[in-house]
BATI-37911 format. One record per residue (C-alpha): residue number from 1; residue in three letters; x, y, z. Coordinates in steps of 0.001 Angstrom, whole numbers, plus 524288, in hexadecimal, padded with zeros to 5 digits. Layout:
<rs>
@seq NUM&type ALA&east X&north Y&up Z;
...
</rs>
This chain:
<rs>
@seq 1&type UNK&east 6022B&north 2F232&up 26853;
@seq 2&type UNK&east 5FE87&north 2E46F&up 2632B;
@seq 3&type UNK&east 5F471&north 2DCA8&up 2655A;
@seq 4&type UNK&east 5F1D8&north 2CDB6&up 26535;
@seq 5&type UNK&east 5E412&north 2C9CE&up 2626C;
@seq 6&type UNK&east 5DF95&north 2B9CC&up 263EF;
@seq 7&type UNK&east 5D289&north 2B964&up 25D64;
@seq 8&type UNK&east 5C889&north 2ADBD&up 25FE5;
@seq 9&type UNK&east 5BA19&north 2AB72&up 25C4E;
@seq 10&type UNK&east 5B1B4&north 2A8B8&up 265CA;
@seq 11&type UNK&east 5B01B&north 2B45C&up 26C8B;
@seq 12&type UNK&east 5ACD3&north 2BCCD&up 26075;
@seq 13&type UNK&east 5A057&north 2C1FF&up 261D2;
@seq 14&type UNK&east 594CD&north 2BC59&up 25BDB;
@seq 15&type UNK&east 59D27&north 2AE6B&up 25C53;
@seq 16&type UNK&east 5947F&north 2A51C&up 2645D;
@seq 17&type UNK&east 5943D&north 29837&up 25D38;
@seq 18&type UNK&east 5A0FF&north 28E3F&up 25BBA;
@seq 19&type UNK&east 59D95&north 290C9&up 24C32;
@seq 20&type UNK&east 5A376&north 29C3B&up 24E45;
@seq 21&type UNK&east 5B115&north 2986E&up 24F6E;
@seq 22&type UNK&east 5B007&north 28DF6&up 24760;
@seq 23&type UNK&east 5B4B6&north 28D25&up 238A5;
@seq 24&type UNK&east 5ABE5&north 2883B&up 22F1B;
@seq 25&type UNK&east 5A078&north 28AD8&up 236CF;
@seq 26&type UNK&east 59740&north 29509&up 23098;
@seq 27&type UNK&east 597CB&north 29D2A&up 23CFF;
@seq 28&type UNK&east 5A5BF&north 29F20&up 23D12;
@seq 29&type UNK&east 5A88A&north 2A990&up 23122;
@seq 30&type UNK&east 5A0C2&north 2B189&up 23827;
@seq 31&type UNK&east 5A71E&north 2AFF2&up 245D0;
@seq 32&type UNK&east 5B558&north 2B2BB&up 23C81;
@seq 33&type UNK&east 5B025&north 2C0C6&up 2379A;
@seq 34&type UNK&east 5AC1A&north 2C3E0&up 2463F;
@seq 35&type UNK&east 5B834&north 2BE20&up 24B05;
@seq 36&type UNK&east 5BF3B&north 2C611&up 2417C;
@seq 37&type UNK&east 5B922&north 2D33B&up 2451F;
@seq 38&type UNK&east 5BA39&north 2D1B9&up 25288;
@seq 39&type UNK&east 5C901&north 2D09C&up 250BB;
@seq 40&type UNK&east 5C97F&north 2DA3E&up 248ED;
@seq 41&type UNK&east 5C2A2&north 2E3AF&up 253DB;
@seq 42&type UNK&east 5CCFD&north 2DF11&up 25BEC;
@seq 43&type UNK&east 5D776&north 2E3A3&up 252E5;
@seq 44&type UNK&east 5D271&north 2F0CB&up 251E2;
@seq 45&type UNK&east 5D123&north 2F2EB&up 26049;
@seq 46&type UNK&east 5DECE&north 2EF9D&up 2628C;
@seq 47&type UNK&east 5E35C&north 2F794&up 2570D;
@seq 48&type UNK&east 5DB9F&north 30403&up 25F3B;
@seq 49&type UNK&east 5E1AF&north 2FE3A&up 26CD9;
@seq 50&type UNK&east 5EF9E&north 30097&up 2654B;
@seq 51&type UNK&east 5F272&north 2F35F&up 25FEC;
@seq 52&type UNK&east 5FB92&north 2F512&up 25475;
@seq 53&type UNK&east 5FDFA&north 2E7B3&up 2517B;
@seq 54&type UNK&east 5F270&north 2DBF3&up 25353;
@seq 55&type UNK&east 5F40B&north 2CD52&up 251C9;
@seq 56&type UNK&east 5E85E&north 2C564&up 25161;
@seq 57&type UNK&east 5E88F&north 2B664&up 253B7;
@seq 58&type UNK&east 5DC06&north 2AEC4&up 24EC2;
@seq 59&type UNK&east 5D948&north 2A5A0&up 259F1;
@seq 60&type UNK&east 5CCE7&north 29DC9&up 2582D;
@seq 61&type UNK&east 5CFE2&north 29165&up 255F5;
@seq 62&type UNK&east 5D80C&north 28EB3&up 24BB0;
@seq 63&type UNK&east 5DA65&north 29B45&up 24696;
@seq 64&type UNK&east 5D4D4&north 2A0BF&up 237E0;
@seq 65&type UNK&east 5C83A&north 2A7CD&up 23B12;
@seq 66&type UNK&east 5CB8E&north 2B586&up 2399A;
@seq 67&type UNK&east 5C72C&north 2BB28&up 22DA8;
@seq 68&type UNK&east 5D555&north 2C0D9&up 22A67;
@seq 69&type UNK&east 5D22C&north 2CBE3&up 21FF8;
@seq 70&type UNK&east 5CAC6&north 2D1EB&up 226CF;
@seq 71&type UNK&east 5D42E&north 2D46D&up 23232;
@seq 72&type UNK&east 5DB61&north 2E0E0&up 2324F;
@seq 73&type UNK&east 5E864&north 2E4F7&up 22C8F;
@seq 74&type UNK&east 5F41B&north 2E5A7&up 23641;
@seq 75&type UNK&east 5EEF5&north 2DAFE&up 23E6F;
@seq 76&type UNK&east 5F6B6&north 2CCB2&up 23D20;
@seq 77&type UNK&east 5EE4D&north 2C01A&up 23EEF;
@seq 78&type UNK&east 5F276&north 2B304&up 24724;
@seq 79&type UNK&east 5EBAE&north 2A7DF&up 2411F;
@seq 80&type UNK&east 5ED80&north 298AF&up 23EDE;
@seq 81&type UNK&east 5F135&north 28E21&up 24A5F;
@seq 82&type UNK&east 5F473&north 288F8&up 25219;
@seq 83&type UNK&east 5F375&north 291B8&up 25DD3;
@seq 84&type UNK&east 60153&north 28CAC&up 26350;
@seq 85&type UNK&east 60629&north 296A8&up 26748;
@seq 86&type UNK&east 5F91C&north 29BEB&up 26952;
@seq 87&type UNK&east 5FB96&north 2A9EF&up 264D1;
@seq 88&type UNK&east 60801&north 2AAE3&up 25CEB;
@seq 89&type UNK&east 60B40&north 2BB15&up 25C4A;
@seq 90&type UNK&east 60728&north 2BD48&up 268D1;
@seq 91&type UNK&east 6125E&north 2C364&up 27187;
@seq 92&type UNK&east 6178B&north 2CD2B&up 2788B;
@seq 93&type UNK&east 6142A&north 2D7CE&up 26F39;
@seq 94&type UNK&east 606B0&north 2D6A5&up 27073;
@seq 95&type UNK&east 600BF&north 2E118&up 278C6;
@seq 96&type UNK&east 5F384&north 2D9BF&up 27840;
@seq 97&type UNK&east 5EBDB&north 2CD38&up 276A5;
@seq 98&type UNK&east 5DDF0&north 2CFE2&up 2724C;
@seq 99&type UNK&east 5D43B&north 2C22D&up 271A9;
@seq 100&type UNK&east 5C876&north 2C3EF&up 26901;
@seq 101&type UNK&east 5BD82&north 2BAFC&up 26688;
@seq 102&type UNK&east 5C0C3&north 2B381&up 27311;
@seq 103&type UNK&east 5B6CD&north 2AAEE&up 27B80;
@seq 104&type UNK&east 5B661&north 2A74C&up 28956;
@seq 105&type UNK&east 5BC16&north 29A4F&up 28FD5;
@seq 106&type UNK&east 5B89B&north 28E17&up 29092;
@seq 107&type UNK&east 5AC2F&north 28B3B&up 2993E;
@seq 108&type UNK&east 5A8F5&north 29A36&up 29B6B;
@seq 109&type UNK&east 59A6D&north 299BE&up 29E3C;
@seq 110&type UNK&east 592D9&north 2A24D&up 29348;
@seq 111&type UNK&east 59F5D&north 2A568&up 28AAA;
@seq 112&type UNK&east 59D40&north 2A2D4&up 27C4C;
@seq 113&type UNK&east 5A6B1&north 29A6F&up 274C7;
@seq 114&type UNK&east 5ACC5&north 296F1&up 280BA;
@seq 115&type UNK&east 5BA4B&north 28EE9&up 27FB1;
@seq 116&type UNK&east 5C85D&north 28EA6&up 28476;
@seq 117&type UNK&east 5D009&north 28C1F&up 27733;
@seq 118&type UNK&east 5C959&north 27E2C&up 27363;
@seq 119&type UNK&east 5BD68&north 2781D&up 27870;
@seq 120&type UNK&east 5C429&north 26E27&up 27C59;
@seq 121&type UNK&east 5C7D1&north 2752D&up 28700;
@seq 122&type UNK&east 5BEF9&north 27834&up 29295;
@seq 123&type UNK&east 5C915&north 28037&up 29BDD;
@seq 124&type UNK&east 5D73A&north 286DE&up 29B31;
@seq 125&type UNK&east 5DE29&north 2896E&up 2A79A;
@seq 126&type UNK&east 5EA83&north 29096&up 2AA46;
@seq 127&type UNK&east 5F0D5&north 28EF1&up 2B5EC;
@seq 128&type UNK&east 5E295&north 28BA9&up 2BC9D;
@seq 129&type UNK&east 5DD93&north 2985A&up 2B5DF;
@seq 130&type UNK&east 5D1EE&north 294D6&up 2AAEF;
@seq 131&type UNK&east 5D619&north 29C73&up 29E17;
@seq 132&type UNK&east 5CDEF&north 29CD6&up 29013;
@seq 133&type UNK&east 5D39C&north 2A2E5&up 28386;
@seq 134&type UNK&east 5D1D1&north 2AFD8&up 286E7;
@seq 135&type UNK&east 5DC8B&north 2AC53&up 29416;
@seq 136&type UNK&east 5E444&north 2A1ED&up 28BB2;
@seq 137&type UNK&east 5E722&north 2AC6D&up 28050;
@seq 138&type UNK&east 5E9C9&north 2B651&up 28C8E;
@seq 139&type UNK&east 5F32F&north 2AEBC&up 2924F;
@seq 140&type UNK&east 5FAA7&north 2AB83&up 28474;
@seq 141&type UNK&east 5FB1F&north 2BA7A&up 28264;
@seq 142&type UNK&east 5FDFF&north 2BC07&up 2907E;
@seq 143&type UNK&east 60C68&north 2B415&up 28EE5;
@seq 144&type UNK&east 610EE&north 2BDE9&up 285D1;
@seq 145&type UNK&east 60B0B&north 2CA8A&up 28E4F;
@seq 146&type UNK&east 5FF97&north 2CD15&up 2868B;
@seq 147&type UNK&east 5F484&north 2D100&up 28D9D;
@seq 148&type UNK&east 5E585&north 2CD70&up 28659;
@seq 149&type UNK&east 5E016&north 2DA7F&up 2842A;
@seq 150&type UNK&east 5D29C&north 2D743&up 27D8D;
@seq 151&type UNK&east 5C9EF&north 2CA4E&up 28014;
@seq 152&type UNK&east 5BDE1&north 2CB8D&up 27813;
@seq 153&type UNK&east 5B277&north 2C13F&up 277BD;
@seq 154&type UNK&east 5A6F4&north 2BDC4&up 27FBA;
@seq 155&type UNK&east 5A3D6&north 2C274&up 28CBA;
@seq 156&type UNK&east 5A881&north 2B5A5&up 294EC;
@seq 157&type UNK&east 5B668&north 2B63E&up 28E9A;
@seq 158&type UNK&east 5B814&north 2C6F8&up 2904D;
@seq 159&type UNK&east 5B483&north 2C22B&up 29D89;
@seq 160&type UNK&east 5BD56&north 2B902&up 29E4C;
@seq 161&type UNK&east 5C85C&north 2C10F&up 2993E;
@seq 162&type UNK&east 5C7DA&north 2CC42&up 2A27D;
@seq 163&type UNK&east 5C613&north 2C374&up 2ADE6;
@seq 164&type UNK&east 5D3DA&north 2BD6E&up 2A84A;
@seq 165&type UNK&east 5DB92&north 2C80C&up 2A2C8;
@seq 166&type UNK&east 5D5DA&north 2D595&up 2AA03;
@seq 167&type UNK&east 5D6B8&north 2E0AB&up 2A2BF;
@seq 168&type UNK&east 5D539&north 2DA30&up 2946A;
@seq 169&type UNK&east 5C967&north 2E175&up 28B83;
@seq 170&type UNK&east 5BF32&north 2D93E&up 2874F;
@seq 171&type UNK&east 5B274&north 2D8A0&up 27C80;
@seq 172&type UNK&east 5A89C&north 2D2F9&up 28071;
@seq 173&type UNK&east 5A40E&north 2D049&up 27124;
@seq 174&type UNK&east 59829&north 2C5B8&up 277A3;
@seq 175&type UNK&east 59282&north 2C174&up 2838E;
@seq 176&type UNK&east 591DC&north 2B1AD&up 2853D;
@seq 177&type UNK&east 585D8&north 2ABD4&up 288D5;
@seq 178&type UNK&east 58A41&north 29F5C&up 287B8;
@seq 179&type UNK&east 5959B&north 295B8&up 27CED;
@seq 180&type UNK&east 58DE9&north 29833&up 270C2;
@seq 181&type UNK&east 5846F&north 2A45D&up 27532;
@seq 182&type UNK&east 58939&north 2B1E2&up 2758A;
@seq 183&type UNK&east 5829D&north 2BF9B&up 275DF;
@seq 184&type UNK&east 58D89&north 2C840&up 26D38;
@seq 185&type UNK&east 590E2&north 2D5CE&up 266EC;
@seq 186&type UNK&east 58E95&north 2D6FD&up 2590F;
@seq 187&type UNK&east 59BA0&north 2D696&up 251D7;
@seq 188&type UNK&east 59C92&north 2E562&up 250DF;
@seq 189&type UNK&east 5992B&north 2E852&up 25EC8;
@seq 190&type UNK&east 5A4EF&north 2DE21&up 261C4;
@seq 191&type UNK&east 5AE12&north 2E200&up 258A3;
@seq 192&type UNK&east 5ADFF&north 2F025&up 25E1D;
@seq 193&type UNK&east 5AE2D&north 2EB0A&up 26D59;
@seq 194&type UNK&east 5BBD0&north 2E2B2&up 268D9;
@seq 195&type UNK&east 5C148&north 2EE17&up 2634B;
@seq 196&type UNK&east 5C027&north 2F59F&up 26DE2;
@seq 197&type UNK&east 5C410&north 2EBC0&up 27851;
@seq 198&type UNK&east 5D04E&north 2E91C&up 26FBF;
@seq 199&type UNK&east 5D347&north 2F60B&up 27013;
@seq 200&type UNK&east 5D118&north 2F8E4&up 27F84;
@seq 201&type UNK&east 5D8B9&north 2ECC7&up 28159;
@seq 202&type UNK&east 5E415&north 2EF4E&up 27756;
@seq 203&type UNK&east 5E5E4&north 2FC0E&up 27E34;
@seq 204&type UNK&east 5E814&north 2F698&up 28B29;
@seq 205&type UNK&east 5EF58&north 2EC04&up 2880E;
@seq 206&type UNK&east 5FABC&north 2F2C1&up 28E32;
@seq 207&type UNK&east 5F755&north 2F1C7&up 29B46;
@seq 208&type UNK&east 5F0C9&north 2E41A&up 29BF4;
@seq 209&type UNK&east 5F5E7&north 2D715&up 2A227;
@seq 210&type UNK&east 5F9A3&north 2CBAD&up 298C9;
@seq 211&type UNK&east 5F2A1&north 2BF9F&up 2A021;
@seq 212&type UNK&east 5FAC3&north 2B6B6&up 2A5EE;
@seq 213&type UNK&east 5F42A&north 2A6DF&up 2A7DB;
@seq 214&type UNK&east 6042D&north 2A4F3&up 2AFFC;
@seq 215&type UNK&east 60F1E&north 29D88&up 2AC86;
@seq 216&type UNK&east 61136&north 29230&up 2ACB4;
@seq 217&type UNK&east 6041E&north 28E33&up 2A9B2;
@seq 218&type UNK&east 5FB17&north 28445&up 2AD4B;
@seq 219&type UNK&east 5F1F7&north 2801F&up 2A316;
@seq 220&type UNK&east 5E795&north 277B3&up 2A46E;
@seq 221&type UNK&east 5DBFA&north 27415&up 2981D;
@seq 222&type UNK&east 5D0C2&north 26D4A&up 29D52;
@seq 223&type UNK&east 5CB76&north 26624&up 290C1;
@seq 224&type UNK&east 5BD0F&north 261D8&up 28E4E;
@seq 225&type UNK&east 5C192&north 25649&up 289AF;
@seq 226&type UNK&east 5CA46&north 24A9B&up 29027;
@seq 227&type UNK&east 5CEC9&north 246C1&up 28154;
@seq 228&type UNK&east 5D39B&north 2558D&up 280C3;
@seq 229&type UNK&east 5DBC5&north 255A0&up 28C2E;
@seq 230&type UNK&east 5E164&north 2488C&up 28A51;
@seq 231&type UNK&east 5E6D8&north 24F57&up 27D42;
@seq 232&type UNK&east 5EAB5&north 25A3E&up 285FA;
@seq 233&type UNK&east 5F132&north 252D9&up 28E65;
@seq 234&type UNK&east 5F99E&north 24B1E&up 28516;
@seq 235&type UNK&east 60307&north 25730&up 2862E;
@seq 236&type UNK&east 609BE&north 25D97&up 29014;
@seq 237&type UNK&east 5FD41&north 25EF9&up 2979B;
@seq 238&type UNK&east 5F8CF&north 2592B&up 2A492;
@seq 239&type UNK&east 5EC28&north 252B6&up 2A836;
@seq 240&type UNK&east 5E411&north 257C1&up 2B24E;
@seq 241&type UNK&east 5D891&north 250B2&up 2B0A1;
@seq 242&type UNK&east 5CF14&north 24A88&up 2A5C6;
@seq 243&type UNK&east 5CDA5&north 25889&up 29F8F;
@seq 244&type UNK&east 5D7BE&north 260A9&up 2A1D0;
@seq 245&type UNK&east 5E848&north 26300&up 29F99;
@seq 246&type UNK&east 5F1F0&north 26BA3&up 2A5B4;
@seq 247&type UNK&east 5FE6D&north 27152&up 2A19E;
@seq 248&type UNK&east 608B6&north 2799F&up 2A4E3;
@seq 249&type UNK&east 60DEC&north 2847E&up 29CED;
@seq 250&type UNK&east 61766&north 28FD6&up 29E86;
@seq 251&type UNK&east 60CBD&north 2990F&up 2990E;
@seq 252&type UNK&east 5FFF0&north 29811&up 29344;
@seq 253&type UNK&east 60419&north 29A2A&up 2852B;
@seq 254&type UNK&east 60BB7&north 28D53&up 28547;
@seq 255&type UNK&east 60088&north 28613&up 286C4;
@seq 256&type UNK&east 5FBA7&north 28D7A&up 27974;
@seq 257&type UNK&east 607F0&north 28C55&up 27158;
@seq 258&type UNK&east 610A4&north 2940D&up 27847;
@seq 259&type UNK&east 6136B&north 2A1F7&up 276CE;
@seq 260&type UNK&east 61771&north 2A7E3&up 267D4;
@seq 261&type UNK&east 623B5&north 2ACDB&up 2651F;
@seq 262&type UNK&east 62841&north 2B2C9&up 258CD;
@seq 263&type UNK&east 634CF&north 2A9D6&up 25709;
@seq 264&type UNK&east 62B24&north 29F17&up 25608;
@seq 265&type UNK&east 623C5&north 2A59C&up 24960;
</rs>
């Protein structure tokens, strides 16, 4: 089996603060070494669910925050930008798409860290339906068949992911009391709750749905900004009012780069 794991930041436990994620900032080698772990957890739970072969993509932001030595051997590291295509090695012979360190939606009441890819954007919609990362990276795996075995985070975005893709295992590493507040595991308890949710959900992986968003696509980004979707517009978007842009696309990864194919390594 192989599995595909998109690691982000702010749903690590004990991450809280926009620091955090942020390089430079003295908060953020810490939030790398428990970033780091916590992938690493997942790794070894889908090596015990029967993964043979693990590709991890380091998704925060612009890439560069996992502490690379001290992943382990065997396992082959997607780093660098941009994200276009959004996940270059994912296809059809992944059996499963685990997302660690991931946080909850834009505007979900009490989630910590809460955003939908930039904070210039306050919602994501496709085809009328309101998506975050967690559905967004979903629906990119979904295009090739790969179902999202593992979402693990705070408590708003595990809820958010079963309520969107069913059956999908999820740890609950902290609950959110509110953007910057959080009551979390300590970094062992966590560590050992994503290993074991990685494996539960590497072992099912078999008999889950990929998530499909439909196709064609309607996408609409509803910005906080007019400035932001007057840039947004300038393309091959439409304007549907002051704040917010629609387009069409044939699937949901085209309007993240497209799907990756080898040929165009």
């Amino acid at each position: 089996m192989k599995a595909f794991i998109s690691a982000d930041l702010e749903g690590v436990a004990c991450v809280w603060q926009a620091e955090h994620g942020s390089k430079g900032a003295r908060e953020y080698e810490e939030a790398r070494r428990l970033l780091t772990a916590e992938v690493c957890a997942a790794i070894e739970g889908a090596r015990e669910g029967g993964a043979r072969e693990v590709i991890v993509a380091d998704m925060h932001g612009g890439s560069g925050h996992l502490l690379l030595e001290q992943m382990p051997a065997g396992v082959r590291i997607l780093e660098g930008v941009p994200h276009a295509p959004r996940f270059p090695f994912l296809d059809e012979s992944v059996d499963a798409m685990l997302l660690v360190g991931y946080h909850a939606m834009a505007g979900t009441e009490g989630a910590v860290l809460r955003h939908t890819m930039t904070g210039s954007w306050s919602e994501f919609r496709a085809n009328g339906r309101a998506l975050g990362e967690v559905g967004i990276d979903a629906g990119i795996a979904g295009c090739v068949g790969v179902p999202v075995a593992l979402v693990t985070g705070d408590d708003k975005v595990c809820a958010e992911a079963s309520a969107l893709l069913g059956e999908v295992e999820t740890a609950q590493v902290k609950q959110g009391i509110g953007p910057t507040r959080t009551l979390t595991l300590s970094p062992h308890d966590a560590r050992a709750l994503i290993s074991a949710q990685a494996a539960a959900g590497m072992q099912k992986a078999k008999r889950l749905k990929p998530f499909d968003p439909g196709a064609p696509v309607e996408i609409e980004i509803r910005f906080t900004a007019i400035a932001e979707a007057d840039q947004a517009a300038q393309g091959d978007g439409a304007r549907v009012d002051d704040l917010t842009v629609r387009w069409t696309r044939a699937t949901i990864a085209d309007h993240f780069g497209g799907l990756w194919r080898p040929e165009a390594s």
